[in-house]
C-alpha positions in Angstrom: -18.9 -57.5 67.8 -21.8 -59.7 66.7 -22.7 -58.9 62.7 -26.0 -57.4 64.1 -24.3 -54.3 65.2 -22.2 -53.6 62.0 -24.1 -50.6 60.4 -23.7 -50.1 56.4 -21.7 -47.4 55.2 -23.2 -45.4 52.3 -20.2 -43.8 50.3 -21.9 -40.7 48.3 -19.6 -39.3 45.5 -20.4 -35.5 45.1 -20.9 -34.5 41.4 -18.9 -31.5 40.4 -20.5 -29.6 37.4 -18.2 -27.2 36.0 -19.6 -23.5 35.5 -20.1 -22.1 32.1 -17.2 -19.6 31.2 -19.4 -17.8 28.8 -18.2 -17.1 25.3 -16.3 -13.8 25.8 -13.3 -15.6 24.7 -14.5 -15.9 20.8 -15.3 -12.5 21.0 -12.1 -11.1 21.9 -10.9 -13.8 19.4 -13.3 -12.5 16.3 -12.3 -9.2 17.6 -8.4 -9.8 16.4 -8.7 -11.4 13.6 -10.6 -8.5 12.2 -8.4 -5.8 13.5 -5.4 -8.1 11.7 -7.4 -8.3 8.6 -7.6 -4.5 8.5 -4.0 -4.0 8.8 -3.3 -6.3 6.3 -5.9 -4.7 4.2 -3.8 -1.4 5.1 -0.9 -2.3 4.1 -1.7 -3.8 0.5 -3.7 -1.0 -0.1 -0.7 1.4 0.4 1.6 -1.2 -1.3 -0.2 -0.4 -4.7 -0.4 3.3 -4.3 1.4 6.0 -5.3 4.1 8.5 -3.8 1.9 11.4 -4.2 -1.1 9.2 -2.2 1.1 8.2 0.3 2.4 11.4 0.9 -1.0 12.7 1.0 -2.1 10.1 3.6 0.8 11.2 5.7 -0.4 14.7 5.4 -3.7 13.9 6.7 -2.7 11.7 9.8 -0.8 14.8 10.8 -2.7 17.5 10.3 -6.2 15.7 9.6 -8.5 18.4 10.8 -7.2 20.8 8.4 -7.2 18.4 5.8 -11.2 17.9 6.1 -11.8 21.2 6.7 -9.4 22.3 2.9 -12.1 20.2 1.3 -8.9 17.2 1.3 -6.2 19.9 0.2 -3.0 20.1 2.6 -2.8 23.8 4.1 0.1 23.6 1.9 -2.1 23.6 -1.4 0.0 20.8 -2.4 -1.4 18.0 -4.1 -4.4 15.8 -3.0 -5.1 12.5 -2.1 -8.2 12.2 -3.5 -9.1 14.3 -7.0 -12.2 16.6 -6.9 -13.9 18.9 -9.8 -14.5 17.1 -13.4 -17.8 16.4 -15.1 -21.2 15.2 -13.2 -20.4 11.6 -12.3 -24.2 11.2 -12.9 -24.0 11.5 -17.0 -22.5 9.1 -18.7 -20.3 11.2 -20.2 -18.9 12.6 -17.0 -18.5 9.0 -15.5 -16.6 8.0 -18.5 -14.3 11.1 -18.2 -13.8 10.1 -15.1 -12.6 6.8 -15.1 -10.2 7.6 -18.1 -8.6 10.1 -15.8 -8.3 7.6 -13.1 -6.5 5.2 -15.4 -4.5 8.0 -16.5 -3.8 9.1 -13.4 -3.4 6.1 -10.7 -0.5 4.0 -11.7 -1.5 1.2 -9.4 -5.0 0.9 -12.0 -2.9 1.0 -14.7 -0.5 -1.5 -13.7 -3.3 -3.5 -12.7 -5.1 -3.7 -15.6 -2.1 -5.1 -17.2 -1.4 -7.6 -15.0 -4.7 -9.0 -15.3 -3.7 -8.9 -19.6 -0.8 -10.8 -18.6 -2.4 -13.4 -16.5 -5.2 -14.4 -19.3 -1.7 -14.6 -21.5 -0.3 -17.0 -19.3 -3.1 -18.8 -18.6 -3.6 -19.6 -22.1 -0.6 -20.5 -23.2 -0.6 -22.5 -19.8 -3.5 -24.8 -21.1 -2.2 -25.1 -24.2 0.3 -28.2 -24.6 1.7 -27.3 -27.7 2.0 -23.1 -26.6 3.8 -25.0 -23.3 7.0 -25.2 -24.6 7.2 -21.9 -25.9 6.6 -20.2 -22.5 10.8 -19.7 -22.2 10.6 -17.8 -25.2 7.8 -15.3 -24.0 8.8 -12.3 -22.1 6.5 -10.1 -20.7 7.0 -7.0 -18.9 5.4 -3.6 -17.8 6.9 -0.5 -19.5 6.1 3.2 -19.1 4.7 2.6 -22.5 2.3 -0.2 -21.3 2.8 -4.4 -21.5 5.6 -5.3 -24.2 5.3 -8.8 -25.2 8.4 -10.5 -26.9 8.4 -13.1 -28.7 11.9 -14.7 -29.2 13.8 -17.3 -31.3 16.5 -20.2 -30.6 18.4 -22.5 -32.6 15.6 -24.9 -31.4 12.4 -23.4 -32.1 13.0 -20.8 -34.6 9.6 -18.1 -34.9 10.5 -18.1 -38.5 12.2 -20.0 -41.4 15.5 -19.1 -41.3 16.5 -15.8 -43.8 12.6 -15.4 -44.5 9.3 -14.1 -43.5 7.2 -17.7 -43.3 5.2 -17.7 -39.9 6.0 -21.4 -38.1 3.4 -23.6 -36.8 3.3 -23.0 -33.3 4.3 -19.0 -33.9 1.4 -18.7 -35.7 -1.0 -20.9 -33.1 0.8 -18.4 -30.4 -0.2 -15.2 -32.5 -4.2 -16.5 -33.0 -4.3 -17.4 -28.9 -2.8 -13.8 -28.6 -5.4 -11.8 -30.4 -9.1 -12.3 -28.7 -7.1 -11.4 -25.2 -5.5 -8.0 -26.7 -9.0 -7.7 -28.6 -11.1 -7.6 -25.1 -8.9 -4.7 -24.1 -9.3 -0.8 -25.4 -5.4 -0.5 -25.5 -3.7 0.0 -29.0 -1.4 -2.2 -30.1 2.1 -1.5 -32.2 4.3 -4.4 -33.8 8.1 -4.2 -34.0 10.7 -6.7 -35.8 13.9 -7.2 -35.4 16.9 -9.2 -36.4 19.7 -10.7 -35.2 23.2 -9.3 -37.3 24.1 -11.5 -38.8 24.3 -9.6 -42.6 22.7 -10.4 -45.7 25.7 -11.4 -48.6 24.7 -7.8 -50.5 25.3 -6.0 -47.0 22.5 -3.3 -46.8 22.2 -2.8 -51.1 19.8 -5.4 -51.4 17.3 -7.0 -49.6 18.6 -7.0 -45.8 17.6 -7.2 -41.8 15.4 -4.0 -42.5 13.2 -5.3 -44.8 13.2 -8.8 -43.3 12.4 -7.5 -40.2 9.8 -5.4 -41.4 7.8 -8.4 -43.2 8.1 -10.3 -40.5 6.7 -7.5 -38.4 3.7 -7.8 -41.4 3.3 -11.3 -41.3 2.8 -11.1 -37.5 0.2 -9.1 -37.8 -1.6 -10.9 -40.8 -1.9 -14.0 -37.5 -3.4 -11.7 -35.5 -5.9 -10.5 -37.8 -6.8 -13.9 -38.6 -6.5 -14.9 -35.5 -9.3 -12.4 -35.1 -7.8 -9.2 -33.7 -9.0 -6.0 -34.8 -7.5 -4.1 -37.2 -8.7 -0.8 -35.8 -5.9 -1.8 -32.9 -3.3 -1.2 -34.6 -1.1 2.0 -35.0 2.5 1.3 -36.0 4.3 -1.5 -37.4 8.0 -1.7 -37.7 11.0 -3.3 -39.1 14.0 -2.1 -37.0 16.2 -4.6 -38.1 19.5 -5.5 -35.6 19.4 -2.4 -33.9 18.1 -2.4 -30.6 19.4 -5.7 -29.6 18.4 -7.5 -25.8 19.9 -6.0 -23.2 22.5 -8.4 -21.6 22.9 -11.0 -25.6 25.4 -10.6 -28.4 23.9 -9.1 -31.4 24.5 -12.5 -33.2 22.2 -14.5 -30.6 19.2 -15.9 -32.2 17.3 -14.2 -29.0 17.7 -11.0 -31.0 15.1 -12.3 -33.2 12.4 -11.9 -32.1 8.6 -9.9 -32.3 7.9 -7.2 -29.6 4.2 -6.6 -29.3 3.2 -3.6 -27.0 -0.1 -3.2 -25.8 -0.1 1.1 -24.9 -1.4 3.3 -22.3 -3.9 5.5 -23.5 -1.2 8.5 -22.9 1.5 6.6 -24.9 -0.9 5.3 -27.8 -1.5 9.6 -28.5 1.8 10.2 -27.7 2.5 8.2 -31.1 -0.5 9.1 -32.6 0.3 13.0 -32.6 4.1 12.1 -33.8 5.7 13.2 -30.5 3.0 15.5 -28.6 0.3 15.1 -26.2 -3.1 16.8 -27.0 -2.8 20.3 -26.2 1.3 20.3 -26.7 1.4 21.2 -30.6 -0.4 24.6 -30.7 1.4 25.5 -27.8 4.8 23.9 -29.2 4.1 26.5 -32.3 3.4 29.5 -30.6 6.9 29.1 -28.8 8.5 28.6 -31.9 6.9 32.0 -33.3 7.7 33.9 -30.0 10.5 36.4 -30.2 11.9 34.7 -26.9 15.7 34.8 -26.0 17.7 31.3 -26.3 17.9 30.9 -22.6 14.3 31.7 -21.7 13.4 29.6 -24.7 15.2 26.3 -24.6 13.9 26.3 -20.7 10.6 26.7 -21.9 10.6 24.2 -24.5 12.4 21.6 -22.3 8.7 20.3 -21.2 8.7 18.8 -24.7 11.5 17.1 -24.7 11.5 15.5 -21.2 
């Protein structure tokens, strides 16, 4: 075949364009990672309530028309998730009434609130080089009666000069750092010493672990008050001497001495206040004792007082 006759072949690649798939797939993706965010949301939420709001949120996912429609009480007139009644939210007074009942009333605020104490404690003693090393010998815990901070001896790094009430260095730096953090706080504040027991050579004649324990308890909170704190704070302070040692130490350990500061609830800080009763309790306490009530029918009904 001559060259003339060979025709040119033209090779033509076809372009493929891919369609657009749209964006429904972020959607659905946005979509879960809200709902998971909800339920997580969910589940911390019920993680810091109470029994008696849990319970009530059970209620209502059972029955939850006749929840709405009891103005939030159970049919069962039992108790409620969310508390009604109270003062007129819109005066001051009634908004301030209120949120002291909530803290009374909502352990999860009130634990709150002293965790958030706690933090600010640790944080400063955190950024403090010298306060460092005396982290081990802070312990800080959540009571029924509100945050107790202990502050604890060793051989090491003794709080005090031995056999007296003379404030060390870094105790009393620890003791200023402590006092504009419990000063930003309404809670009252009570100071305890005690001892190890380890006697004094005149025994309990002389001067001994009460009184030493009690000065110390003094000198801590002469720190404080330099450091700043309040004295309006304060309601109680205490020498106790060797007995209420740590749970778990030999009533010789030097952990035993040591200075417990407890920040109280507002409940606990009356309770001490009125010597034993809550507002309302002594007139009613009295009028039982002047009742011409049988043993039985009184001891049940003065058992509220003691429990």
């Amino acid at each position: 075949m001559a060259d003339n006759d060979r025709r040119p072949i033209v090779i033509r690649r076809k372009k493929v364009v891919h369609k657009h798939h749209g964006g429904s797939w972020k959607i659905a993706l946005a979509d879960f990672m809200t709902a998971l965010m909800a339920l997580f949301l969910v589940m911390w939420i019920l993680s810091m309530a109470s029994d008696e709001q849990r319970q009530g949120v059970s209620e209502y996912f059972r029955a939850p028309l006749a929840v709405a429609m009891a103005g939030g009480d159970r049919m069962t007139s039992a108790s409620n998730v969310i508390h009604g009644g109270g003062p007129d939210p819109m005066h001051a007074e009634g908004e301030q009434a209120r949120i002291d009942y909530r803290m009374e009333t909502r352990p999860a605020d009130v634990r709150r609130h002293f965790q958030n104490i706690q933090r600010q404690i640790e944080q400063a003693i955190q950024e403090d080089p010298v306060l460092r090393q005396l982290r081990p010998q802070l312990r800080l815990d959540l009571t029924r009666e509100g945050l107790r901070i202990q502050l604890m001896d060793t051989e090491q790094r003794p709080m005090f000069e031995v056999g007296s009430a003379k404030v060390a260095p870094y105790m009393e730096r620890l003791l200023r750092t402590l006092a504009p953090i419990i000063n930003q706080v309404e809670n009252k504040l009570t100071i305890t010493g005690h001892t190890d027991s380890l006697p004094y050579a005149d025994g309990y004649s002389g001067y001994s672990n009460w009184e030493l324990s009690a000065d110390r308890a003094n000198a801590s909170r002469r720190e404080l008050i330099a450091g700043g704190l309040e004295p309006d704070k304060l309601i109680s302070i205490s020498g106790v001497a060797d007995r209420i040692p740590l749970t778990g130490v030999e009533p010789r350990d030097p952990m035993n001495r040591r200075i417990t500061l407890v920040l109280h609830t507002q409940q606990s800080a009356e309770f001490i206040q009125r010597q034993g009763l809550l507002p309302g309790d002594e007139e009613a306490f009295q009028q039982l004792l002047e009742s011409e009530l049988d043993e039985a029918t009184l001891e049940g009904s003065m058992s509220q007082f003691f429990l």
